[in-house]
C-alpha positions as CSV (number, residue, x, y, z in Angstrom):
1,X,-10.5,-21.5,-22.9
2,X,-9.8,-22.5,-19.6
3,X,-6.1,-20.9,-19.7
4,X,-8.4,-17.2,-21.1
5,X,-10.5,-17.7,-17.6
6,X,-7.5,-18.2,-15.9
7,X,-5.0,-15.6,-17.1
8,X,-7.9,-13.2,-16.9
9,X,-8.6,-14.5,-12.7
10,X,-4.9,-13.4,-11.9
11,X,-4.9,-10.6,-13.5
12,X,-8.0,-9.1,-11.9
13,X,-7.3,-10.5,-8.8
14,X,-3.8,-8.4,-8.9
15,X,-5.7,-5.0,-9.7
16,X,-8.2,-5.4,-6.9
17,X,-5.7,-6.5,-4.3
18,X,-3.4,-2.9,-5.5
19,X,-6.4,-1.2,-5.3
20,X,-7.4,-2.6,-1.8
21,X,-4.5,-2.3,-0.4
22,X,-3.8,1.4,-1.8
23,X,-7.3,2.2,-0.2
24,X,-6.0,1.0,3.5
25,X,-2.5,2.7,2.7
26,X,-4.5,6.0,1.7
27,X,-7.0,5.3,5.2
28,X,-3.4,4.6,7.2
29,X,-1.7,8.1,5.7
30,X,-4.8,10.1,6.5
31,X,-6.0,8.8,9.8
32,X,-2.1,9.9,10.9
33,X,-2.1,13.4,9.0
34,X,-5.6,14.5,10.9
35,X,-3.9,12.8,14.0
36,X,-1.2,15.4,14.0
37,X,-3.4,18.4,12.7
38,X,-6.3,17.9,13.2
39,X,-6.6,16.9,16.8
40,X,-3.3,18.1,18.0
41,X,-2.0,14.9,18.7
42,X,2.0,14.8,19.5
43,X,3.2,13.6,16.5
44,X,6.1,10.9,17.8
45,X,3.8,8.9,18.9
46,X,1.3,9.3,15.7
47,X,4.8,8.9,13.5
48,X,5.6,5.4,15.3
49,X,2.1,4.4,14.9
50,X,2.0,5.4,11.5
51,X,5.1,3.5,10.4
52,X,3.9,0.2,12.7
53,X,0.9,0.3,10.8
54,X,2.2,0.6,7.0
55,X,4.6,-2.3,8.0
56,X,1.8,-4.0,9.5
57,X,-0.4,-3.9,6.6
58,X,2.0,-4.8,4.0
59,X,3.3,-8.0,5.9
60,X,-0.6,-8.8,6.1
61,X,-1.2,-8.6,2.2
62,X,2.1,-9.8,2.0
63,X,1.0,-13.3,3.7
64,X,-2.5,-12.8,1.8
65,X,-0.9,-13.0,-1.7
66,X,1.2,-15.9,-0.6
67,X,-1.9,-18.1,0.8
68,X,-3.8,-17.4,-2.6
69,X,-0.7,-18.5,-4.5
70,X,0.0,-21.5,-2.6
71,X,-3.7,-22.9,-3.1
72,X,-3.9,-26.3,-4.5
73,X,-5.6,-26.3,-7.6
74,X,-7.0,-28.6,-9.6
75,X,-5.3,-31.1,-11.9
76,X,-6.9,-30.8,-15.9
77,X,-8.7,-34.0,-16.1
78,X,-7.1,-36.2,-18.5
79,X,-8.9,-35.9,-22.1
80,X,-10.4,-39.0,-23.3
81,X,-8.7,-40.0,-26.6
């Protein structure tokens, strides 16, 4: 039962972090795109920001993923016999 709870913990925990980090991708993409047409903004600067951003983002869940891997867990206690 226990390896159930935990099969099921990664792979939930892989679908929110895709879906968390597409949401911030999605936010990154359109704060840029109304930067360049919607306020008229020159878009070098927008384009640099944009791509320091998406880089910026995916080292962050990047290192995220890695912590939550690298968690110690617990040892199965020993069954009694």
């Amino acid at each position: 039962m226990r390896f159930l709870k935990s099969a099921a913990a990664q792979v939930i925990g892989l679908f929110v972090a895709d879906w968390v980090q597409t949401a911030v991708i999605l936010v990154i993409v359109a704060t840029a795109w109304y930067s360049i047409s919607g306020l008229r903004a020159a878009p070098l600067p927008v384009l640099i920001g944009l791509v320091v951003l998406l880089a910026a983002q995916h080292i962050w869940f990047a290192l995220a993923e890695a912590r939550r891997d690298a968690r110690p867990r617990p040892l199965p206690s020993p069954s009694p016999r």
